[in-house]
Every structure is written in structure tokens, then in C-alpha cells.
N, C-alpha and C positions, 0 to 999 in steps of 0.2 A: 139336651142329649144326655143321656145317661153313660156316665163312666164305668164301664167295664170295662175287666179283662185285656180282652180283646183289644179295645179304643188304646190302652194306658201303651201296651203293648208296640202299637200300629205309632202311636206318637213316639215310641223308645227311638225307634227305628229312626221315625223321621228327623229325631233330632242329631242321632247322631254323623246323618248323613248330611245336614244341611248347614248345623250351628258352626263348626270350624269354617264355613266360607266366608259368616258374615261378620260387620263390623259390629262396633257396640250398638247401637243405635239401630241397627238392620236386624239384631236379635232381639233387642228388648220390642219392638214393632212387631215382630213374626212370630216371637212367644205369647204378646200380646192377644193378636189374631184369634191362636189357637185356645185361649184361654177364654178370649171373649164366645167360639163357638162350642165350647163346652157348658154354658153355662154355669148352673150354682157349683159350687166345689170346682171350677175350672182352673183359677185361679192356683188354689194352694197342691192340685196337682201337677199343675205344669211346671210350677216353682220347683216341686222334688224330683220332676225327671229332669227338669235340665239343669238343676242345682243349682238357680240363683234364687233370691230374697224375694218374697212377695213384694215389697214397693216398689221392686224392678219393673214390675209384669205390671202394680197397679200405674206407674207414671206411664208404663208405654199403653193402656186403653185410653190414659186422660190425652194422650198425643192423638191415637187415633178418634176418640169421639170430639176431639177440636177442629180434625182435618188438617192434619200434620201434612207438611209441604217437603217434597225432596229437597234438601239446604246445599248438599253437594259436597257435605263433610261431616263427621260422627259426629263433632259437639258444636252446639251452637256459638254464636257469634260471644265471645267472652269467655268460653269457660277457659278451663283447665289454668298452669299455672302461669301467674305472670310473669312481663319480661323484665330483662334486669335493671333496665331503663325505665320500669314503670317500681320495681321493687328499690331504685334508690335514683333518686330524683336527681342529684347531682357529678351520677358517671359518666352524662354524653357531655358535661361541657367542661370534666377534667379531661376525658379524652380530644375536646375540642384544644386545651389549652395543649397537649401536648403535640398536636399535630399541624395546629397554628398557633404560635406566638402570636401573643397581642402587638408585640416589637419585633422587627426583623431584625437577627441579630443580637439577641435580647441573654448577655454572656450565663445569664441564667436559667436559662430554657434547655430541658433536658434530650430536646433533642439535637443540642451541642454536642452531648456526648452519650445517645445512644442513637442506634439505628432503628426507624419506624416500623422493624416487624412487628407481627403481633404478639409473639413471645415477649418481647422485650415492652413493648405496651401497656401488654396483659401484669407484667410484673409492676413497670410504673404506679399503675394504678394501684395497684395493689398497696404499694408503700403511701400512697396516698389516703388509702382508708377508703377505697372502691373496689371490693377481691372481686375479679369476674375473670372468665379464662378466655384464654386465645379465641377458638371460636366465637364466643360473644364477640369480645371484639371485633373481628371481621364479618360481621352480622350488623354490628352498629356501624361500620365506616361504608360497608356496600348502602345502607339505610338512607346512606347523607350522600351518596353518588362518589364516593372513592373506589379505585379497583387500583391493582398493584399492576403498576407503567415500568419500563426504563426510560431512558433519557432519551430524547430524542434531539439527534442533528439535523435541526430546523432554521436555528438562526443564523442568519447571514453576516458576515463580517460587515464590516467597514465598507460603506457603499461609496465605489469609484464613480467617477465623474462618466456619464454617459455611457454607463453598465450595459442598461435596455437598447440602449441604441446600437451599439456595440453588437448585441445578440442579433437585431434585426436586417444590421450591417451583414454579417455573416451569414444568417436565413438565406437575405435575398441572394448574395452572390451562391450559396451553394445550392438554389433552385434554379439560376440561371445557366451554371456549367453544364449540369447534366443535359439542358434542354437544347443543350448547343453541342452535345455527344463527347462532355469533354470530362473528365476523371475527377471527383475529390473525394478526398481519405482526410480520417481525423486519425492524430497517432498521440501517442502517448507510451511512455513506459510502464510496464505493472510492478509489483510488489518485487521483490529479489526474492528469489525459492533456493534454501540451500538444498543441496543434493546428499541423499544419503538414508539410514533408515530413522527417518525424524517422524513423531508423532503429525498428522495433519488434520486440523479440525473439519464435522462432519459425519455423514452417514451414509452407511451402503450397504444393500440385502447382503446378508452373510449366512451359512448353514447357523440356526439357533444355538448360543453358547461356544463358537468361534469367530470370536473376531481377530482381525487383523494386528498383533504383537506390534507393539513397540518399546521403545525403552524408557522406563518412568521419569526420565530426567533430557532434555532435550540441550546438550551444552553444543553450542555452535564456536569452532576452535577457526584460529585463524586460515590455517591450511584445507577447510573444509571448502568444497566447491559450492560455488553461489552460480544461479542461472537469474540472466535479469533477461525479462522477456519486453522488448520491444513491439508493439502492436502498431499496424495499420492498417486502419477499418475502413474499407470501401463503399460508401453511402449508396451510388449507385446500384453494384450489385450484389451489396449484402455477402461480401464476402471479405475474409478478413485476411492477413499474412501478420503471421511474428518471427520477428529474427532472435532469437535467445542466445543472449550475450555469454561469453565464461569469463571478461576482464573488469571492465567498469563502464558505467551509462555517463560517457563523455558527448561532447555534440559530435564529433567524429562516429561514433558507434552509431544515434541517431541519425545520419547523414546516409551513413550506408547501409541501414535499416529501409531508409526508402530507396537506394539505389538498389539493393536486388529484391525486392519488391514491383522495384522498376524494369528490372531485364526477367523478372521469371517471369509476371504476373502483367505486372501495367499493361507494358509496350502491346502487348497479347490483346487484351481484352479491350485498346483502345488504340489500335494500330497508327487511326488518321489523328491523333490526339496532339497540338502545339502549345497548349496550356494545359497546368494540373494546378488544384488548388487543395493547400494543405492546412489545415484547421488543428489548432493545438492551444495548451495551456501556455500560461504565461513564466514559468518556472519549467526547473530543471536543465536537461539537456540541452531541449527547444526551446530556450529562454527566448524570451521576445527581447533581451537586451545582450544575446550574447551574439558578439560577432565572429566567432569560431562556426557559429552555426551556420551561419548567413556567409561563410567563405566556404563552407561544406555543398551547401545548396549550391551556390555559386558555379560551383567546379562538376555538380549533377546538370545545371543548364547546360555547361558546355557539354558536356557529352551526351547530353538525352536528347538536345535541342528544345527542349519545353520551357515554356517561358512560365516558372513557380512561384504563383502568389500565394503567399502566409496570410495566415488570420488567426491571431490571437485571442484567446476568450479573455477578458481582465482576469486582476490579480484576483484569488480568490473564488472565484469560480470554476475552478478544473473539472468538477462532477457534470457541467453542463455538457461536455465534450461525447461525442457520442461513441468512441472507441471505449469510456468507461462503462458502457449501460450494455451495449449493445453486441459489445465484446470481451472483455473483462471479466463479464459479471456470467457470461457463458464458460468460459475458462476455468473460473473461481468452482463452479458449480461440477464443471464433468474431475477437478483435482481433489475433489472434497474424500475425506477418508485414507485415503492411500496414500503410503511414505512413496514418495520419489526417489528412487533407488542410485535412478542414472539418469543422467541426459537422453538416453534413446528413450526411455518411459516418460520422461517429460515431453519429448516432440510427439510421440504416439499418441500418448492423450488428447494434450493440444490439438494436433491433427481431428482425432475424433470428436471435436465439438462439433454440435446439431444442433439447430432446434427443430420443434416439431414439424412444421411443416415441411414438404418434400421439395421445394422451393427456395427453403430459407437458407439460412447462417452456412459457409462455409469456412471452412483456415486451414492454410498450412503452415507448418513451421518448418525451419532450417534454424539449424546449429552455425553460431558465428566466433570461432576460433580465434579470431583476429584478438593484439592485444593493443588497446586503446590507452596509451597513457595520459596521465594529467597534466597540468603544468605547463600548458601549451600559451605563450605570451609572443601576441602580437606585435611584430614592431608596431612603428607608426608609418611607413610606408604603406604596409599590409593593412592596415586601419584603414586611411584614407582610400586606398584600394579596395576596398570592401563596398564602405560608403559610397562612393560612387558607383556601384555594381548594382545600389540598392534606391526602386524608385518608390517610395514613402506616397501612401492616398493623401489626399486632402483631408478625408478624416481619421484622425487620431493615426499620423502615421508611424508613429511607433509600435501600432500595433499591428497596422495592417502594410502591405509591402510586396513588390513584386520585382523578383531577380530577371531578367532575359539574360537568353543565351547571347554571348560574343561569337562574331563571325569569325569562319577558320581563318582568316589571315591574321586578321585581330589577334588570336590563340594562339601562332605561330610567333608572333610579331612581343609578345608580352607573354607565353607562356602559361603552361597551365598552374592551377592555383596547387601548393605545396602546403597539406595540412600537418606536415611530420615539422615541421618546423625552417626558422627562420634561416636559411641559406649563410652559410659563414665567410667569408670573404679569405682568399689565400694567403693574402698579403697578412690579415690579421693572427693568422694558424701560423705563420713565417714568424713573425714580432715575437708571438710570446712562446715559441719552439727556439726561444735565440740560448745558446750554452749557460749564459750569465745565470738567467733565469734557470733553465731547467736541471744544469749540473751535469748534463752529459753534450756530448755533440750531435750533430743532426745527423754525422750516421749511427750515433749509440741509440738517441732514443726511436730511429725508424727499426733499431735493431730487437730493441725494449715492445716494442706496439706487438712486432713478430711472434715474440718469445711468451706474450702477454694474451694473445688470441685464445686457444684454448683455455685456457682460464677462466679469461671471461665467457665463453660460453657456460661453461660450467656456473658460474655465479650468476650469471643472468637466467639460466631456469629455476636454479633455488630462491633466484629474489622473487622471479614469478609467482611461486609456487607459494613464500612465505606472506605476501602481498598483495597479489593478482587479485587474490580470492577473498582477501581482507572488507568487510564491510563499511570497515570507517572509509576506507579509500582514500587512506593518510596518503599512498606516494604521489608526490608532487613531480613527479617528469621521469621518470626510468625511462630508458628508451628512446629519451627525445636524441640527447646527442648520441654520438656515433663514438665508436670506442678509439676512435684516434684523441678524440677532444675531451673523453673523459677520462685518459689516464694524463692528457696533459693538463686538464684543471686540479685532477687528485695531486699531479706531483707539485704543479706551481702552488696550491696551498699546504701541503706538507713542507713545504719549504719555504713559507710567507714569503716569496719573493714580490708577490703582485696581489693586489685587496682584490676581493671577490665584485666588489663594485664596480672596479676599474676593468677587469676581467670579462663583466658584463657588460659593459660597454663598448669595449674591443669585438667580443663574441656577438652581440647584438643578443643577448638572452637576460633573464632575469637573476639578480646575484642569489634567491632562493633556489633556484632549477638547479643553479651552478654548486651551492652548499651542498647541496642533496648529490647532486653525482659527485663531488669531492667523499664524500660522507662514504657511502657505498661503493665509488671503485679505489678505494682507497686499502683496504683488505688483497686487491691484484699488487700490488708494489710490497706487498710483503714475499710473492713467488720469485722476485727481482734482488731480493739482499736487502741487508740492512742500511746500505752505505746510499740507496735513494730514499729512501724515509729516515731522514737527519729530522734533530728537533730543530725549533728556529731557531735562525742563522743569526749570526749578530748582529744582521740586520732588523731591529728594532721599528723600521719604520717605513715599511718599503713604500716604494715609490704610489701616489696615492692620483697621480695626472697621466694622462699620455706624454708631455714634454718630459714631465719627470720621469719616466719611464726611456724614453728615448735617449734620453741626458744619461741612464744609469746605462745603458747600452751601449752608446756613444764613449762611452769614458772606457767600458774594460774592452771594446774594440783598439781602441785608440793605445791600450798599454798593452796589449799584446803585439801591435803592430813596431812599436819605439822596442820592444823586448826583442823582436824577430830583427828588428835592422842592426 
């Protein structure tokens, strides 16, 4: 073909519409082409319109007169430059050594004291006499089959004795109830939410470049309200209730978690129902060893009439529990992003959990105002009384257990169960209300209780208030006794007339529960004068027995009465 004009022209054109789309390899081939159909002088024309080198244009004819094969990439297998693991022989097995020790534990191993990013890697090496950058290195560990993990909570504690069996134990019974029309729920407490405008982890559609404010420092003060949500998930019909505490997740709080669960929801959805069976972790409230719980239950039999069998998951395995997966983890999900401002936006939320289906997941919440103190000590009457309330399986029955209801006369006959505490006996409230001890007479100090009321109300909502809400959940019994018994243990120990030991033995309580309400209404006897909070008396050594006690009573009876005749 003869190159004119024309031709050189006709190829300007074409190159300049076609050469920017192709790659290296797909130009030197198509410059080629046109070079080859040019014949003699093709070559060093085409080279000057498309302004590459003649041995471009000659390697790409020696390609096509070989029958060059689409390869599926610009350069063949090998070229261009090599890698950094082929340009220095010995950087994949310093970065082997840094990222496995040959010795576990090896106090010389720098990843003792760096962190395995790639920055810090890329550096290692580098002091090594291996300079390669970050990318490389994450190029060579994806190579060897590494990717960057977190940790994973996989491994299981300490395996209790008849774990599996356990699990299979409580399958069977909770496929059995339901097919007999009969109710189970698995419950558990969730996480504590304090209230207020606190950062909350998570995400939620927001107009672009407004999100939802909060405060760069999240400090949680004692006085700040805390909401503990108590869950009970309904296996049957996939429906959930929380009762969301304001005081502390005592077993008492758990008790009546499922008792208005019981009166709004149960009773409803399983009218003919004579048994419930309740599935829970082996800790906390619902301790499988706390018999606070099991005298809570106790006193729901009698009033529901349901005869409530437990079933514990062992220790250690609380995530098995299905109020965590099935409930929990729905909760977790619609709280995500948004500060909880108040308890009504905590129930509203809660309330609107869903899941997808039109079928599924329901909940409702209630606010439980009640305040649940600690500190609560069993006698041993009330022990035993427990215990026999409680009929233990054959297997493992510590774990597993079933309360029935006592018949009304039974009820009547023995009384319902009192979870505010141990009953005090008159005669005992007489004993240590005697003058000797208290310093006034029994009408001064009925006059002192009088004068002292107001008061104490006043201090007993600021102790709420300062404590209630407190997360350690240091108070050990506020509230248990009754404010006749705690200004008369404030004053008998402001006056060491009687040891707190002995005191609790009289009272039938614990000499901590008794410290503690000395401690705190001890602030009321300062509204009374100075002349009832004396430092101790000279008596050095008060009476430490009940004889001796009776003997010191007995004696300044006895000289008042020789003074009067």
C-alpha cells in the first residue's frame, strides 16, 4: 500500500481515537497490525504518528507472526519489577520471627513489647536491615494466610461435672411443658443502663453531618439513676416482659420480676396452667444457692397456686440461657445510638422491640419503683423452712428443684413467707428498751421515736437517693428494720451499753445489718440533744451474754427499788 497523504492522515485520526483506550500490549499489537498492512516504510511511519520507538512496532509483528495468545494481562508471566521477598531473601523469615517466636514467651521477642500492626512491623524490620513498608508487609502475611482477627470468646471454662447432661436435662423438660399447655420462661438480669445524657455505643440513620450530641466524657456520679432490666423470655410464645428495677437486682427484685409478669401476662396467656418452669443462670439474684430466692418463689406458689420448677444452666454457662440470645441481644440492638434520657424512653424503646417477622418477638416493660434492700439474713428457722419447701430431682438437685404451693389452711396455719425480714420478738424489743441501757424511760424513749419520725423520713430519702442508685451496691440492709429498732440499736451503741453481737442475737439479725443501721441512724439522735449521744460510759466492758445482761438489769432494778422503800 502506498503511504500517502491521505493514508498517514486517515491513521492520525485513528490513533488518536483508539490508542488512550488500550493497554500496553493491546497498542504495541494494533500499531503492529497497521504497520504490517502498510507495508515497506510502514513501520517507521506508524512509529512517528503514534510516537513510540521502532522496536515497539518491530517486537509487537514478531508477537503477531508467532501467533501471540490473549495472556489476560499487559506483561507476560515474570516481567516488570520484583517482589520484595524475591529482592531480599531473608524478610519473610524475619517477619516469621517476629510474628512467631521460636519460644513462647521468649522475654526477648519484640513482640513482648510492640503491637503486631503493620506500622510497627514495617519499622521492626526495618532496624533489622530488611526496609520494606507497611503494605508490603500486609501483602506478605495475607501470602502466608494471616488477616487481622479480634479475640474471640470461644473457650469454655472449667468443665463442671455433667455440663451436657444438664443441657439435655433441661431440653427435655422445656419440650415437655409446652406440649402439656404449660408455661416456661428463661429470665435473667441484663446489663444496669444508667439514665441520663450518656454517650451509647452504635449506630443510627441520622440527617448527613448530624449526629446525635453527647458529652465527651461519660463520668457516672453516685446520685446518677441506674435502671437494671430484669427479662423474662417466654419460649412458648416468643414473647418477652421486663420489669426495670430503680434500686438493686436483689433475689427479692427477681421474685417479683416474675410475679407481675405473673398477674399481667402469665396468668392471661395460660389461664388452665398448675405448673411453670423457670430456666436461669447459676449466679446472681437467681442463684441456684440462694435461699432468699427459693423463699421468694416459695411465697409466688402460694399465691399463684403453680407448682415452680427451677432449672439451672451450670456455672459458667449463663450465654446458653435463652433470655440472652433471644432477648437481650434484641434490646441491645433497638438501644443502640441514643442516650437514655429517662426511664419513660427506656420502657418505650424496650416496649418497641421486634423482630422481623409479623409473628415474632414481642416485650413489654414496666417500671419497678419498689426499693429492694440488701442484707437480708436468714435465721435458721427460716432456713430450714425453706428447705423443706424445696423438692431437689434425683438429678443434680441443686440444680434442678420444684417449689409447690401450700394449701390455704397450711397458709393460714404457718403464715405467709415475710421476705422484709426476720420477725422480732416483743419481749426482746422490752429487754433492750430497759432505762439502764437506753438512758431514758419507756415513756421518754416512746416520746424520742415520736419526735424522731420526721426525721427519719427526711434521711431515709437522701440515703436512697445517695445509695439507691449507687452501683457498687455497698448498702448492706437500709430498710430492713423498722425505725423503732434503729434508733434503739443507734442509741444502745452510742452508749456501748450492749455489743452488737449480743444485740443480734437478742434481735435475731446479723451484727453487720445492725452496724450499719447504728452507723446511719445515728445522725437522727443528734435532732434529740446532746445528753443522748454520751461518749462511752464507764462502762468499759458491757455486758457480752444474755445472763450477764439480765444480771446488769436485775441489779439497777433491784437499787432502785431498796432507794424507793
Amino acid at each position: 500500500m502506498a503511504i500517502t497523504d491521505e493514508v498517514l492522515v486517515m491513521l492520525d485520526v485513528k490513533f488518536a481515537a483508539v490508542l488512550p483506550h488500550l493497554d500496553e500490549r493491546q497498542r504495541r499489537l494494533y500499531l503492529a497490525s497497521e504497520a504490517e498492512a502498510l507495508g515497506h516504510g510502514g513501520t517507521g511511519a506508524v512509529a512517528r504518528l503514534a510516537e513510540v520507538s521502532e522496536s515497539t512496532i518491530a517486537r509487537g509483528r514478531e508477537e503477531l507472526a508467532g501467533g501471540a495468545k490473549a495472556l489476560g494481562r499487559v506483561r507476560r508471566p515474570g516481567g516488570g519489577r520484583k517482589s520484595a521477598a524475591e529482592r531480599d531473601p531473608g524478610l519473610v523469615a524475619a517477619l516469621e520471627l517476629l510474628i512467631e517466636p521460636r519460644v513462647v514467651g521468649d522475654p526477648v521477642s519484640p513482640l513482648r513489647w510492640t503491637t503486631a500492626s503493620l506500622r510497627d512491623l514495617s519499622r521492626e524490620l526495618g532496624d533489622a536491615g530488611h526496609p520494606v513498608s507497611a503494605p508490603v508487609v500486609g501483602g506478605l502475611l495475607r501470602a502466608r494466610g494471616f488477616s487481622l482477627q479480634g479475640m474471640a470468646k470461644t473457650r469454655a471454662g472449667s468443665q463442671v461435672p455433667d455440663r451436657d447432661a444438664q443441657f439435655r436435662h433441661i431440653n427435655t423438660a422445656a419440650e415437655r411443658f409446652p406440649e402439656e399447655g404449660l408455661p416456661v420462661v428463661s429470665v435473667d438480669a441484663k446489663q444496669k443502663e444508667p439514665i441520663g445524657d450518656f454517650a451509647r455505643p452504635g449506630r443510627t440513620y441520622r440527617p448527613k453531618g448530624e449526629p446525635i450530641s453527647a458529652p465527651d466524657h461519660d463520668f457516672i456520679r453516685p446520685d446518677t439513676p441506674l435502671a437494671i432490666p430484669y427479662g423474662i423470655y417466654d419460649l412458648g410464645r416468643d414473647s418477652g416482659w421486663v420489669n426495670v428495677g430503680t434500686d438493686r437486682n436483689t433475689a427479692a427484685f427477681a421474685v417479683e420480676s416474675l410475679r407481675r409478669w405473673w398477674k399481667a401476662q402469665g396468668r392471661r396467656d395460660y389461664p388452665a396452667a398448675d405448673r411453670l418452669l423457670v430456666t436461669a443462670d447459676s449466679g446472681g439474684a437467681n442463684s441456684a444457692d440462694s435461699r432468699l430466692f427459693k423463699m421468694g418463689l416459695a411465697g409466688l406458689a402460694d399465691e399463684s397456686g403453680l407448682a415452680i420448677t427451677v432449672m439451672h444452666f451450670p456455672p459458667g454457662t449463663s450465654k446458653w440461657n435463652k433470655v440472652e440470645h433471644r432477648l437481650f441481644s434484641r434490646i441491645t440492638h433497638s438501644l443502640r445510638g441514643q442516650p437514655l434520657t429517662s426511664y419513660e424512653v427506656l420502657l418505650e424503646t424496650i416496649s418497641a422491640t421486634r423482630t422481623r417477622t409479623s409473628a415474632g418477638l414481642t416485650v413489654t416493660a414496666a417500671l419497678d419503683e419498689n426499693a429492694y434492700p440488701t442484707g437480708r439474713v436468714l435465721s435458721r428457722a427460716e432456713r430450714k423452712s425453706v428447705d423443706r419447701r424445696v423438692r431437689r430431682d434425683d438429678f443434680h438437685g441443686e440444680w434442678n428443684y420444684t417449689i409447690a404451693p401450700r394449701a390455704p389452711d397450711q397458709i393460714l396455719s404457718e403464715g405467709p413467707y415475710d421476705e422484709s425480714g426476720p420477725p422480732i420478738p416483743a419481749e426482746a424489743t422490752f429487754l433492750l428498751a430497759h432505762p439502764v441501757l437506753t438512758g431514758l424511760t419507756r415513756e421518754e424513749f416512746d416520746e424520742l421515736l415520736l419526735r424522731l419520725e420526721p426525721c427519719r423520713q427526711v434521711l431515709a430519702e437522701a440515703q436512697r437517693q445517695r445509695e439507691g442508685r449507687d452501683r457498687r451496691g455497698r448498702n448492706p440492709g437500709f430498710g430492713i428494720l423498722d425505725h423503732l429498732h434503729r434508733i434503739l440499736v443507734a442509741l444502745l451503741r452510742s452508749r456501748n451499753t450492749v455489743t452488737l453481737t449480743l444485740m443480734g442475737k437478742i434481735l435475731g439479725y446479723d451484727r453487720n445489718t445492725l452496724s450499719y443501721h447504728a452507723k446511719t441512724s445515728r445522725p437522727l439522735l443528734a435532732f434529740a440533744g446532746n445528753d443522748l449521744t454520751p461518749t462511752l460510759t464507764s462502762r468499759t466492758h458491757p455486758p457480752r451474754t444474755l445472763e450477764a445482761l439480765k444480771h446488769v438489769i436485775e441489779h439497777h432494778d433491784n437499787n432502785i427499788n431498796s432507794g424507793s422503800s
